[in-house]
Structure formats: structure tokens, C-alpha cells
C-alpha positions as a Markdown table, in Angstrom:
| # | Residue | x | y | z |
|---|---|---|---|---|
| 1 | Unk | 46.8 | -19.5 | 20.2 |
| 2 | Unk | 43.8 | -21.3 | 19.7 |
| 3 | Unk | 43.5 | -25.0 | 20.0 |
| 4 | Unk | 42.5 | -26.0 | 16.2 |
| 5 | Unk | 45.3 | -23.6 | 15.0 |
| 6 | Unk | 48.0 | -25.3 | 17.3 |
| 7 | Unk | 46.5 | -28.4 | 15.7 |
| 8 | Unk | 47.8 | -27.5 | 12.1 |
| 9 | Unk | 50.8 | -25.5 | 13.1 |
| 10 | Unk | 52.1 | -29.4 | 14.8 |
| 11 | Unk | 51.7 | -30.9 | 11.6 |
| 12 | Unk | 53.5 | -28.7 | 9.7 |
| 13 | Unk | 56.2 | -28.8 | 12.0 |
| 14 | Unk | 56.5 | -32.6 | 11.9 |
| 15 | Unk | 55.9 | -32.5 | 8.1 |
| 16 | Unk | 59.1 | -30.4 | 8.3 |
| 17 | Unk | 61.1 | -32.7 | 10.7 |
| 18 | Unk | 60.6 | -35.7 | 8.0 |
| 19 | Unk | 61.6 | -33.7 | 5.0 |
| 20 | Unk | 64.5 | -31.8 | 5.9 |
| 21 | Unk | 67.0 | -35.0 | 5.7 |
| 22 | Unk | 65.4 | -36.0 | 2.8 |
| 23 | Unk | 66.0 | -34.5 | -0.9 |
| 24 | Unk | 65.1 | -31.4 | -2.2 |
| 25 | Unk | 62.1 | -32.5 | -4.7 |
| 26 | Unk | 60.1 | -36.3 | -4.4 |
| 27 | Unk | 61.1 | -38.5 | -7.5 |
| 28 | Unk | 59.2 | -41.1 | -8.3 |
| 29 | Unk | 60.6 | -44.9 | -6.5 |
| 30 | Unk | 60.3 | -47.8 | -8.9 |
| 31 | Unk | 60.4 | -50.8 | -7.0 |
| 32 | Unk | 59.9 | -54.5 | -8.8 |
| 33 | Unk | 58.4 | -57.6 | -8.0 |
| 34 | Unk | 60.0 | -59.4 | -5.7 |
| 35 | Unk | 62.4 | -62.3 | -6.3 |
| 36 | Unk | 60.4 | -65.7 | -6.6 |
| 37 | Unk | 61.8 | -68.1 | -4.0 |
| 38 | Unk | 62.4 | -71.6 | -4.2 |
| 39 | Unk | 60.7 | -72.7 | -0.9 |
| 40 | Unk | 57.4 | -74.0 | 1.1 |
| 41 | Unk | 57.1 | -70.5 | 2.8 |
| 42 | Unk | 59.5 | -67.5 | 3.2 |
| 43 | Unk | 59.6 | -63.7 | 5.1 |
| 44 | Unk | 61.7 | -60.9 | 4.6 |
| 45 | Unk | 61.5 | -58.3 | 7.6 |
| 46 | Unk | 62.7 | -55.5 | 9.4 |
| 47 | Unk | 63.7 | -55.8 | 12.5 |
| 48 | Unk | 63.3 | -52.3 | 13.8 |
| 49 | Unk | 59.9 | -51.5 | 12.5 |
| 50 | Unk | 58.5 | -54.8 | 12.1 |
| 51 | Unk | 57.6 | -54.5 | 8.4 |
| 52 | Unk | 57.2 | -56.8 | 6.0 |
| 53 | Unk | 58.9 | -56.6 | 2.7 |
| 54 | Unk | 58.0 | -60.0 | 0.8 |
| 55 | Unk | 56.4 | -63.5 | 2.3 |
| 56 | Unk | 54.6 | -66.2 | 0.8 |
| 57 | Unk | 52.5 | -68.9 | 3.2 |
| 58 | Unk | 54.7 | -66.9 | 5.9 |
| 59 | Unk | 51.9 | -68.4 | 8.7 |
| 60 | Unk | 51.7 | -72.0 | 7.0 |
| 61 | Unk | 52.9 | -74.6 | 10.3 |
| 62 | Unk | 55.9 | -76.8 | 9.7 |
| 63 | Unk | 58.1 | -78.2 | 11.3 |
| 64 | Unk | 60.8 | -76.3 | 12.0 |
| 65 | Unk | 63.9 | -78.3 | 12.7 |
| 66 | Unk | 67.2 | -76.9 | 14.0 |
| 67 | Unk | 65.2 | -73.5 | 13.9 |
| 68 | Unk | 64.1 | -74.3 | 16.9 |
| 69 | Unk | 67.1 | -73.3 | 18.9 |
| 70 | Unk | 67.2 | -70.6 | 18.7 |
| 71 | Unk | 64.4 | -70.6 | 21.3 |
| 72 | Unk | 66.5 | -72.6 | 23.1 |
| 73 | Unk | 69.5 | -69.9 | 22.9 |
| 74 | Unk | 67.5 | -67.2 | 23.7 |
| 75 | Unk | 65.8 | -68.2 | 26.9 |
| 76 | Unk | 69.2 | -69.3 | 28.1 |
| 77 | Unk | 70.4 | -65.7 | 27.0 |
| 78 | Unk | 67.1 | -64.7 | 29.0 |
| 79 | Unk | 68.2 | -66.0 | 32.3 |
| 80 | Unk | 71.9 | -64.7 | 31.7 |
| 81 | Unk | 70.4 | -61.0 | 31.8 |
| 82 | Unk | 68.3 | -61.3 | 34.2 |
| 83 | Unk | 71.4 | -62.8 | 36.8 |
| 84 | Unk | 69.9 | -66.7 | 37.8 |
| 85 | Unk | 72.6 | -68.5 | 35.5 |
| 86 | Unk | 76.4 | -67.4 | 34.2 |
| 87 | Unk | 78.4 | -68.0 | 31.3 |
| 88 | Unk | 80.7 | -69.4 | 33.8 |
| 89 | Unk | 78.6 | -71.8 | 35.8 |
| 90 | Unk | 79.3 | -75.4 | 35.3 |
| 91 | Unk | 76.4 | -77.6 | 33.9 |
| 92 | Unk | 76.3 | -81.7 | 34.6 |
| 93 | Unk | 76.3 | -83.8 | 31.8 |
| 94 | Unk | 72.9 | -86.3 | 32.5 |
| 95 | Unk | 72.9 | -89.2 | 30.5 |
| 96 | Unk | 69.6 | -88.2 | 28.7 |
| 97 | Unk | 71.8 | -85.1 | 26.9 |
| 98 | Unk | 74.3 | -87.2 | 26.1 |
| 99 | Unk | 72.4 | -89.9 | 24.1 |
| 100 | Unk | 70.8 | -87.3 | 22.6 |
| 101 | Unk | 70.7 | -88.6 | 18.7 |
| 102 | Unk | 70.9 | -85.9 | 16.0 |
| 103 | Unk | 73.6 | -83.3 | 15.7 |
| 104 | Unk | 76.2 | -83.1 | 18.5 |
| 105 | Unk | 78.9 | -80.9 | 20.3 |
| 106 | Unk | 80.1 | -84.4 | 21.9 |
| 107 | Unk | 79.3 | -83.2 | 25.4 |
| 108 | Unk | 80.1 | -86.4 | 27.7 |
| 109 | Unk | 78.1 | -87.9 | 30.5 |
| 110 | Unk | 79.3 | -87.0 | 33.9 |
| 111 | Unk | 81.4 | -84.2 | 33.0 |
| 112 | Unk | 80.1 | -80.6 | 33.3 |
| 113 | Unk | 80.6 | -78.1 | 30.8 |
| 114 | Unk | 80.3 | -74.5 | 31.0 |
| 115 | Unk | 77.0 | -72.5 | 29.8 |
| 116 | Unk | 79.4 | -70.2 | 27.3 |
| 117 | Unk | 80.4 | -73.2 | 25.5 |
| 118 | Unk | 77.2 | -75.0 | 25.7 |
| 119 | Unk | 75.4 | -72.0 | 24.3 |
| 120 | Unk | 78.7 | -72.1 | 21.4 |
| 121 | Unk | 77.7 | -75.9 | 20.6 |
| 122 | Unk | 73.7 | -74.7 | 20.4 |
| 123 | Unk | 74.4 | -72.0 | 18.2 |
| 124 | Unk | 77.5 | -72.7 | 16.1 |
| 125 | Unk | 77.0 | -76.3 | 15.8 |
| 126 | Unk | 73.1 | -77.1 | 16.3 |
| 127 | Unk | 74.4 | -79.5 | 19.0 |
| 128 | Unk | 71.2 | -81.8 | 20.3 |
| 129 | Unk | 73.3 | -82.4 | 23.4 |
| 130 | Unk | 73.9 | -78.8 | 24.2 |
| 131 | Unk | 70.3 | -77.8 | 23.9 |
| 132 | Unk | 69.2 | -81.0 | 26.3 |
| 133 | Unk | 72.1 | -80.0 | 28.7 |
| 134 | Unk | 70.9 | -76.2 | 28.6 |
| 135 | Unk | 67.4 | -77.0 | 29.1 |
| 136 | Unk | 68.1 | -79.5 | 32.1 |
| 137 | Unk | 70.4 | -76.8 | 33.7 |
| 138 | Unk | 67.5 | -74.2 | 33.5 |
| 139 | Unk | 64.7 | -75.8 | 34.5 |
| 140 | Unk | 65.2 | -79.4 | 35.6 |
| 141 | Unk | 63.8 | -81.2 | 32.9 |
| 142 | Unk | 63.8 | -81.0 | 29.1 |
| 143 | Unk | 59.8 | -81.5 | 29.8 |
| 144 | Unk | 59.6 | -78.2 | 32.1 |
| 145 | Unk | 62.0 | -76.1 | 29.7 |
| 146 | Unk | 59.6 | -77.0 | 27.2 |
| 147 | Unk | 56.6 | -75.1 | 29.0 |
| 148 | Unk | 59.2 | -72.6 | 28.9 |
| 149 | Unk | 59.6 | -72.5 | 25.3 |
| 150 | Unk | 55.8 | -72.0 | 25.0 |
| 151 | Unk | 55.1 | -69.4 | 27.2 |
| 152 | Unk | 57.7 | -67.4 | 26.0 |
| 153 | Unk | 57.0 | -67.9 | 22.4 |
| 154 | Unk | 52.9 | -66.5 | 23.4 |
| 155 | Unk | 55.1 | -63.6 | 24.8 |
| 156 | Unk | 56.5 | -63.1 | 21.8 |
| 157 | Unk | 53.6 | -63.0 | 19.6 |
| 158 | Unk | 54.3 | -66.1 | 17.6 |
| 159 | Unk | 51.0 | -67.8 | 17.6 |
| 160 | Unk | 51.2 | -70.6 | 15.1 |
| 161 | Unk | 54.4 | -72.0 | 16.9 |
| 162 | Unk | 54.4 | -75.3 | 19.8 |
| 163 | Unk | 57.1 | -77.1 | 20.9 |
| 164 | Unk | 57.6 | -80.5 | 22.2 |
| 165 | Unk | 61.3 | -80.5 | 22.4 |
| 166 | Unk | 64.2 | -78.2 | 22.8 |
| 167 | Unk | 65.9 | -79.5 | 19.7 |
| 168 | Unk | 63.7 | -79.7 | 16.9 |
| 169 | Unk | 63.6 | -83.4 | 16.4 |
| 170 | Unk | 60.9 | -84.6 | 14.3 |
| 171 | Unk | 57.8 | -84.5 | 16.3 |
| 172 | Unk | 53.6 | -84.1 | 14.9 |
| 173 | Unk | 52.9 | -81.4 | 18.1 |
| 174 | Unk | 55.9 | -79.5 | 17.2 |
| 175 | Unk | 55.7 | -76.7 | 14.1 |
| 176 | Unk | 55.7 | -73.0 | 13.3 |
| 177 | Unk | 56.1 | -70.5 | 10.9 |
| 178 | Unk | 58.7 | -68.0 | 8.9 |
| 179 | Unk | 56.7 | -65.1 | 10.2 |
| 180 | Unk | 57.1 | -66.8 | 13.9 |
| 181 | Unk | 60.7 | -67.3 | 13.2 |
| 182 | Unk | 61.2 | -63.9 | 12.1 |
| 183 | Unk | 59.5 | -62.7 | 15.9 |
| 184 | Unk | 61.9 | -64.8 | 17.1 |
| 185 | Unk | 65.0 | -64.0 | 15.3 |
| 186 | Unk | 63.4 | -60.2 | 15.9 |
| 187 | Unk | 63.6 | -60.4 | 19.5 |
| 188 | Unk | 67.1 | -62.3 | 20.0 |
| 189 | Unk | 68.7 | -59.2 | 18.4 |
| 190 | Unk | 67.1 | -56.5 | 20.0 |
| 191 | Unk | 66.4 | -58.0 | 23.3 |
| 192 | Unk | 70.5 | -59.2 | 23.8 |
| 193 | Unk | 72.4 | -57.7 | 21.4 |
| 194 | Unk | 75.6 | -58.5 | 23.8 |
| 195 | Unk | 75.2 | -62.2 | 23.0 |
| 196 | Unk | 74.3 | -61.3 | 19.6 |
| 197 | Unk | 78.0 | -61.7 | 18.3 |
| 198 | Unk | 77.8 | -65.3 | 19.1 |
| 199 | Unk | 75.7 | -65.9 | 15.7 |
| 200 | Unk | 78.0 | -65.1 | 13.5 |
| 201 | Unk | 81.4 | -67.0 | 14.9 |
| 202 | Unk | 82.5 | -69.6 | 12.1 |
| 203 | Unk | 83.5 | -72.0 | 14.2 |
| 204 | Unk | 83.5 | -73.6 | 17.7 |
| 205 | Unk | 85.8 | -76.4 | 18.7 |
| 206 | Unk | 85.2 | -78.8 | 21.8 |
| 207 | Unk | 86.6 | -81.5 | 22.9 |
| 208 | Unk | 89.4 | -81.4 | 20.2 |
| 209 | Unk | 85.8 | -81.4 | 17.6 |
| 210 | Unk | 86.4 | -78.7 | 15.2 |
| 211 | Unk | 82.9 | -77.8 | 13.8 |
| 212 | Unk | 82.0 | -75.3 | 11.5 |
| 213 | Unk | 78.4 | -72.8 | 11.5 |
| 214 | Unk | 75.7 | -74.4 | 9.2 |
| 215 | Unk | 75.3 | -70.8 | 7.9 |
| 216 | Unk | 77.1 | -70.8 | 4.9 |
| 217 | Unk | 76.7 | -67.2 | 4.4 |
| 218 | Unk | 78.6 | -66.5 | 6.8 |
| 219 | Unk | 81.8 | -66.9 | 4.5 |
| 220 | Unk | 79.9 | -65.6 | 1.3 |
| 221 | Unk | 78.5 | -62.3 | 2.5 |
| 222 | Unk | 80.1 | -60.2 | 4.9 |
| 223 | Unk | 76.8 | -58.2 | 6.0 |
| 224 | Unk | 75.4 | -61.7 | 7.1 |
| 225 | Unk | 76.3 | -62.2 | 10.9 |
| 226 | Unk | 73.7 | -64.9 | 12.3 |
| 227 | Unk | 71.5 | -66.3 | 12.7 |
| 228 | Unk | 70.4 | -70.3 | 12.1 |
| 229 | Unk | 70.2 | -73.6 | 9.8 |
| 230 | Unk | 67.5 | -76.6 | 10.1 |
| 231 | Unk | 67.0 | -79.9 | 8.7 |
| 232 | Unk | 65.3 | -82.8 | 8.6 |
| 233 | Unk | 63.8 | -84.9 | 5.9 |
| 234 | Unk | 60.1 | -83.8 | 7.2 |
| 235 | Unk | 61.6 | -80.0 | 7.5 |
| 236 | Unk | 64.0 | -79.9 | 4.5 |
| 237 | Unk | 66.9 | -77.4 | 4.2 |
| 238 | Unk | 65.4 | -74.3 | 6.2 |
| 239 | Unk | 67.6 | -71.2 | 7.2 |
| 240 | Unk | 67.0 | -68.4 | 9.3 |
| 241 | Unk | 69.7 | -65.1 | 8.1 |
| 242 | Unk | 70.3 | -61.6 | 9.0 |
| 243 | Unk | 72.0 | -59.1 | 7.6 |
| 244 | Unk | 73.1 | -55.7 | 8.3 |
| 245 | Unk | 74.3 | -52.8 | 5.7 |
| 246 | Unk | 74.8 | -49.2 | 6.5 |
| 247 | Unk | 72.2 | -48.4 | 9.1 |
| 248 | Unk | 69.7 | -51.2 | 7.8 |
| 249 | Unk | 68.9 | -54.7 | 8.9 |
| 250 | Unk | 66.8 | -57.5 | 7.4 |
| 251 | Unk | 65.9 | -60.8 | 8.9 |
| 252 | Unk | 65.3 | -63.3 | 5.9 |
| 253 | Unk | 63.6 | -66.6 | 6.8 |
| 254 | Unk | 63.2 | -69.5 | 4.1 |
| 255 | Unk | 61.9 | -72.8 | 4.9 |
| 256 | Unk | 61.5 | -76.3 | 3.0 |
| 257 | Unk | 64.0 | -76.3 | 0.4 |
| 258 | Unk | 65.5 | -78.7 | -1.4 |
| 259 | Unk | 69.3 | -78.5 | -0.2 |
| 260 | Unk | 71.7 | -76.9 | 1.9 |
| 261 | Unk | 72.7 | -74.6 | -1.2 |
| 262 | Unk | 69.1 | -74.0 | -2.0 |
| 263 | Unk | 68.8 | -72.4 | 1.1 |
| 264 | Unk | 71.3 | -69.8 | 1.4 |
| 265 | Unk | 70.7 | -68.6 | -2.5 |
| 266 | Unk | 67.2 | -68.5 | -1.6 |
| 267 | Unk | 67.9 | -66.4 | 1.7 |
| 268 | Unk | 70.2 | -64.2 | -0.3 |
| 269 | Unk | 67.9 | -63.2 | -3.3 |
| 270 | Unk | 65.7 | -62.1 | -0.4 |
| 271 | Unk | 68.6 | -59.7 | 1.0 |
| 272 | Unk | 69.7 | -58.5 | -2.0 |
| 273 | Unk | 66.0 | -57.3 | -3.0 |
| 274 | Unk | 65.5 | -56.1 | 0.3 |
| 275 | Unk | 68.8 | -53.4 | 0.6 |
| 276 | Unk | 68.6 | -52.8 | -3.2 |
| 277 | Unk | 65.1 | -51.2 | -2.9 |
| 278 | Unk | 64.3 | -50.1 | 1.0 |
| 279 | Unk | 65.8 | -49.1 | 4.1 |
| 280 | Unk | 65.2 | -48.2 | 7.7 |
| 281 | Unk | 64.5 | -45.2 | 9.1 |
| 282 | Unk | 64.7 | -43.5 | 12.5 |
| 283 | Unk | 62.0 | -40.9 | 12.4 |
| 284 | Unk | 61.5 | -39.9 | 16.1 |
| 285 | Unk | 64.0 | -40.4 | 19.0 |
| 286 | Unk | 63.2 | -41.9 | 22.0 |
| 287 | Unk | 62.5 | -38.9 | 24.7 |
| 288 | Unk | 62.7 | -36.4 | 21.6 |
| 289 | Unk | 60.3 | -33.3 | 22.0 |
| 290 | Unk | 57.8 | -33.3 | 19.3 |
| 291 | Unk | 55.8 | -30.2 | 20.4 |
| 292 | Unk | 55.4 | -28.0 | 23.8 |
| 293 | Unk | 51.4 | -28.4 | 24.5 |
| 294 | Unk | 49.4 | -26.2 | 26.3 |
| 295 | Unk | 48.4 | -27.5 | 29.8 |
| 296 | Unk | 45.3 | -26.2 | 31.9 |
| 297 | Unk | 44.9 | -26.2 | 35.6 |
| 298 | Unk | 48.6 | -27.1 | 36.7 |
| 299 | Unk | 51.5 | -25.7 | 38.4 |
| 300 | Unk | 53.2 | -25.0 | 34.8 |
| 301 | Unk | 51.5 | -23.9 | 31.6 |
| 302 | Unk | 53.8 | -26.7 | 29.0 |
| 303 | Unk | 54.3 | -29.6 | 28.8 |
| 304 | Unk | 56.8 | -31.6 | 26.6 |
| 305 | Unk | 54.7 | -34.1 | 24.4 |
| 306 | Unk | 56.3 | -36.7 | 22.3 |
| 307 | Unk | 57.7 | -40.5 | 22.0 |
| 308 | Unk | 59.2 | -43.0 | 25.1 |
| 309 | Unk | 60.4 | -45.6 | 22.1 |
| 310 | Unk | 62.6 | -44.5 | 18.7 |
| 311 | Unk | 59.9 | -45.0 | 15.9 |
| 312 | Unk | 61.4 | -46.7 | 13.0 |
| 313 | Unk | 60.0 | -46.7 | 9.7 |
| 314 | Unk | 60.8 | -49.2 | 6.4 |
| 315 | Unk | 60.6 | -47.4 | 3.1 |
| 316 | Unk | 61.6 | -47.4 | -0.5 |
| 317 | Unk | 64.8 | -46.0 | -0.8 |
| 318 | Unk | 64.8 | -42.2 | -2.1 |
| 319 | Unk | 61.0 | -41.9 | -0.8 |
| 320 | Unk | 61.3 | -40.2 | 3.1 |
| 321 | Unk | 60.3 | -36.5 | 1.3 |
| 322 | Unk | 57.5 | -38.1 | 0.7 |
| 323 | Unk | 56.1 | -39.1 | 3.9 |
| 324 | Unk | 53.4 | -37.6 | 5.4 |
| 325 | Unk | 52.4 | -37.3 | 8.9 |
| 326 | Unk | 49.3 | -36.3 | 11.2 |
| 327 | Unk | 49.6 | -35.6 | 15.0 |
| 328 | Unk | 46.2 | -35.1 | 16.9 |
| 329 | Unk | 46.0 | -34.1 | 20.3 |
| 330 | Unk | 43.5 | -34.2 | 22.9 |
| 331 | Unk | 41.3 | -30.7 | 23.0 |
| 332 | Unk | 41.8 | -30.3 | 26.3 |
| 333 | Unk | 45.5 | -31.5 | 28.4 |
| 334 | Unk | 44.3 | -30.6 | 31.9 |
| 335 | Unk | 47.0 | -31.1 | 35.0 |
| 336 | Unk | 47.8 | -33.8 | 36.8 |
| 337 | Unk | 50.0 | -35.1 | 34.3 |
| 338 | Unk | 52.3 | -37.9 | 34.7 |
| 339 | Unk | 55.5 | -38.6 | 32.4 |
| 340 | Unk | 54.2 | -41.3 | 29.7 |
| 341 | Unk | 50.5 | -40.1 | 29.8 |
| 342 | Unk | 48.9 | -40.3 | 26.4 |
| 343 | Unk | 48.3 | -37.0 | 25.2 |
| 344 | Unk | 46.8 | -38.1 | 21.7 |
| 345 | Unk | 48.6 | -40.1 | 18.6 |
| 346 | Unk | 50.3 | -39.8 | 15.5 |
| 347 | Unk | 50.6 | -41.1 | 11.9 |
| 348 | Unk | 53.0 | -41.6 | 9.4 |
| 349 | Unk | 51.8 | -42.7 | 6.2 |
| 350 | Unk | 53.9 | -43.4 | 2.6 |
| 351 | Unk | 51.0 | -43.3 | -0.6 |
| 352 | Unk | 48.7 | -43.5 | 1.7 |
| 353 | Unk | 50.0 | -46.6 | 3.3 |
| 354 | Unk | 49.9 | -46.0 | 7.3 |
| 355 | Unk | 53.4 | -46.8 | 8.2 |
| 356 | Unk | 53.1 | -45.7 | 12.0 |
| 357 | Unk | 50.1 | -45.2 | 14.3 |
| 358 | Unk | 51.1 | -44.7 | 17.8 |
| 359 | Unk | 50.5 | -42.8 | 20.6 |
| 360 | Unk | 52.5 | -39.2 | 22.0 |
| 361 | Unk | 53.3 | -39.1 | 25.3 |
| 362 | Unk | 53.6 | -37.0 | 27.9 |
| 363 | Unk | 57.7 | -36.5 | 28.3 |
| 364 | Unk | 57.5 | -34.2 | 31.6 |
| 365 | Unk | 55.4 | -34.4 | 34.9 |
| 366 | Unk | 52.7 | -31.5 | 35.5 |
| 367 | Unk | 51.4 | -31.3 | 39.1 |
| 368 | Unk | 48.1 | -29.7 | 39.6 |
| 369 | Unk | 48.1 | -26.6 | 40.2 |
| 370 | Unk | 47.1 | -24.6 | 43.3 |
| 371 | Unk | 43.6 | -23.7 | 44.2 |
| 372 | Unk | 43.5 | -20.0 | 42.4 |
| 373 | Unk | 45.7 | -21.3 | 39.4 |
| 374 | Unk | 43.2 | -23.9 | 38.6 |
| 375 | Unk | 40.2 | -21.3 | 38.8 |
| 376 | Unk | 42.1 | -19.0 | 36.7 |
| 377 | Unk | 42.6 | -21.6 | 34.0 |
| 378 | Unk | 39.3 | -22.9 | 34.3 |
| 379 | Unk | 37.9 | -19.2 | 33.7 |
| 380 | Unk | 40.7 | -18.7 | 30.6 |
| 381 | Unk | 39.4 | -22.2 | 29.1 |
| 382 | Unk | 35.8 | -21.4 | 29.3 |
| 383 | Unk | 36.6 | -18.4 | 27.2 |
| 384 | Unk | 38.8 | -20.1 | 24.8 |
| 385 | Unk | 36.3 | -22.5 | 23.8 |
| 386 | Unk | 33.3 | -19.6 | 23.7 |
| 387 | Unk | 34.9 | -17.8 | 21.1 |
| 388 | Unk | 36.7 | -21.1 | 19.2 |
């Protein structure tokens, strides 16, 4: 077959592969404006593509409160996977966690207290102690945990986000953004979805202190199962939600309202635009075969070609028969060929909207071929691209 024709016989096929789940004819999506929000800046987003439905002043720097713990959490979650701490080890109360002003799990100094329920009174009750105890534990200082914080937020991608503290009290230095947030709150789900669970518990009670989560919409709307409230008079009433329906997930950040209410009816206009009018889509597989491509020069003639990650789209609901797609690969594939080799790229676009732009990889190794197997190929090539 000759190279340009294997070309356009790939995109028809992956044409194919997004249109057969979808309906039998395109109808038309009509999608509104979205919801105006009561708040100094706000992002809705998916988590498993990345896209952004709706945000206003989404990379405007404030201060982000309570939000802030959630850094906190996940680089203690961070150093549970990776096997230097346990939910069971035992971590000393200093006298610098315990004065801690602000909200409080009522840790006391000189006692030690277990990372599970110190990582409880961080999340579920936005305890100041917990966070100073946590951050001691991990890296000897509130000061070093701090650098910490930083680095892994530059890891993350949030660049309009610093830290000074590793509970969010008021401090000039210390800001960032929804769409920072909204990395954040991103990577906490996907990256330790075991711990995940911990978001959404109501309540946590220690030392005979029955406290309830911040997150009122926790008791309002059953989808909602994390992740984080903030406040402070420079902050306001900030709130970090997600929510997951069916097979599709929305982070919602709002920040700088006016009240504790304000925040979660804010947050849930957001979801309720969001799963009315899109959803999430798995459009390749991780390790799925797109095509078999034609290899010169090695000890087999195919290779597998196609993605190492799923590929997850965000659409209007109703519209995947209308996505179209473009795969080009590389004129010539010639052997060696290692698994994860990129072998050209493909595009997914929605009304001409490019939804995905990645690369396709090389699934399966190809050695080089032997001496006369390479001279053959090398002779078949030549004439293949004479006559093209």
C-alpha cells in the first residue's frame, strides 16, 4: 500500500472509532452562557482532560486561605506513597503546632498523634495545628516544608501560586489563583485517589472535639465528595468542590465571596452548568492499538502505533459524532524501534476547536533487522518512493 494512501485509510478508521458510540446523525448542541458568579475569580474544570469550562480572573493572585491545605495534605499524601512516613507513625506535638492561632483540631503539646488523624484534622477540620504538626514531622521545620510547598507547586504547574506558611494565615508573600487551585485539586485526585475518600467524610472527632467539614455540600449534594473551604477577612469565603456524576467529574473553584453560603451556591451553579451541558470522554485507551504501521529495515515488518496515557476529551453533551480527527505519521518508520518512540501525532478537534494534539507512540519494540533484511528493505523503499 502506498504511504499517502495508508495516510487517509488511518483517518478514516479513527474517524470511525469516534463515531460508532456516538448517535446515528449530529444534532445541533445548544449550550448557554454560563452562570454569572458571585465572586473575585472562579474556574470550572475537568479533571481528566484539563479543560476549561467557565472562569473569570481565574490567574488574578489572592490570598488563598484554608485553600492552602490542601498542599499541605497532598505532600503528606506524597510521602505516604512513596513509603518515608505511615498513617500509623506517631508525630510529636512541638509547642510551635500547638499555639498555632486560627482553626484547631486541639492537638496538645507533648503528646504525639498519629499522621491518619492529623491528616483527618487538616482536611475535615482546617486544623492550623495539624498542618504545623504535619509539616514539622516531614521536614523539620514549618520553614523547610515550606520550600516544599513551592517546589512542588512549580511541579505542578501552578505559576501564580507562593507560600509562606503551611496554613494559610494571612500573609503579603503568600497568594494564588482558582486556576492554581484547580492544578492542585487536579492532581490530589488523580495522583492518590486511595486517600481521596478522606475529602468527603463529614466529620472527624478528636480529643472528645466533634468537628464538622466546612464543605457544606457535602450534606446538600450527594455527587460532591471533597474537596476544601478558606477564610479570612483578606481572603473572604473561598471554596474549593468536586463533584462526580455518571462517568464525569468537575472541579469547581470560587474565591472571595461574601459568606459561607455565598460560597457553596456559587460553587454549585458552576456544577450544575457544568453536567447539564458537557461531559467527559475516553477517546483512546491507554496501550490501545490505533493502527499497525509499516516498518523498514527491522526484524518484523509492523509495528503497533498508538497512545501510552487514556486521552480524555470534554465536550458538549450529544456532540462526540461530531468530532473529527487527523493522525499523521512519519513517511518513513525505519527499525530500531523502541516501545514509546514517537511515530507522529494526532488531533482531535470539535467545530474546529483542537481538543487534543498529542503524540502516537510506538506500543511494540522493533529490532533492526539483519544485514540482508535491511538491504532488502532499503531496495523495496527506494522503489516505493520512485513511483509514489
Amino acid at each position: 500500500m502506498a504511504l499517502n494512501s495508508a495516510f487517509r485509510t488511518l483517518s478514516v478508521v479513527l474517524v470511525l472509532m469516534l463515531a460508532l458510540t456516538g448517535k446515528a446523525m449530529s444534532q445541533s448542541v445548544l449550550i448557554p452562557s454560563p452562570p454569572q458568579i458571585a465572586g473575585s475569580s472562579y474556574v470550572l474544570m475537568d479533571p481528566k482532560s484539563g479543560r476549561i469550562i467557565m472562569e473569570e480572573n481565574s490567574h488574578e493572585r489572592l490570598p488563598p486561605a484554608s485553600l492552602t491545605k490542601m498542599m499541605t495534605a497532598y505532600i503528606v499524601e506524597r510521602e505516604l506513597d512513596e513509603g518515608r512516613i505511615a498513617m500509623s507513625d506517631m508525630v510529636p506535638i512541638s509547642v510551635n503546632a500547638w499555639k498555632t492561632e486560627g482553626s484547631r483540631t486541639f492537638v496538645r503539646e507533648g503528646t504525639q498523634v498519629s499522621v491518619e488523624d492529623l491528616l483527618r484534622g487538616v482536611i475535615i477540620q482546617s486544623g492550623n495545628d495539624a498542618s504545623v504538626a504535619l509539616a514539622e514531622f516531614v521536614a523539620g521545620s514549618e520553614g523547610a516544608f515550606v520550600d516544599i510547598m513551592n517546589q512542588q507547586a512549580q511541579l505542578l504547574g501552578m505559576k501564580d501560586t507562593n507560600f509562606v506558611n503551611a496554613t494559610g494565615l494571612p500573609s503579603p508573600e503568600h497568594f494564588s489563583t482558582a486556576y492554581d487551585l484547580a492544578m492542585l485539586a487536579r492532581a490530589i485526585i488523580n495522583d492518590y485517589p486511595e486517600n481521596y475518600p478522606l475529602y468527603a467524610e463529614k466529620h472527624f472527632t478528636y480529643n472528645n472535639i466533634r468537628q464538622p467539614n466546612r464543605n457544606s455540600l457535602l450534606w446538600r449534594d450527594d455527587s460532591v465528595d471533597g474537596l476544601k473551604t478558606g477564610h479570612t477577612e483578606e481572603a473572604g469565603y473561598c471554596l474549593v468542590a468536586s463533584a462526580k456524576r455518571n462517568d464525569t467529574r468537575f472541579i469547581a473553584v470560587v474565591m472571595g465571596t461574601n459568606s459561607s453560603e455565598a460560597r457553596a451556591q456559587e460553587i454549585q451553579k458552576m456544577l450544575n452548568y457544568g453536567f447539564r451541558y458537557y461531559e467527559s470522554e475516553r477517546l483512546f485507551r491507554s496501550g490501545q492499538e490505533l493502527i499497525e504501521a509499516r516498518v523498514w529495515g527491522g526484524q518484523a515488518d509492523q509495528l503497533s502505533v498508538g497512545m501510552t496515557e487514556d486521552v480524555y476529551v470534554t465536550i458538549p453533551r450529544g456532540s462526540r459524532n461530531d468530532l473529527e480527527s487527523t493522525v499523521d505519521l512519519d513517511s518513513v518508520i525505519k527499525a530500531p524501534i523502541k516501545v514509546g518512540d514517537e511515530l507522529g501525532r494526532v488531533k482531535v478537534s470539535y467545530n474546529g476547536e483542537v481538543l487534543v494534539d498529542q503524540p502516537v507512540l510506538a506500543l511494540t519494540e522493533v529490532p533492526e533487522g539483519g544485514f540482508f533484511k535491511r538491504i532488502w528493505d532499503a531496495i523495496k523503499l527506494f522503489f516505493v518512493q520512485l513511483f509514489q
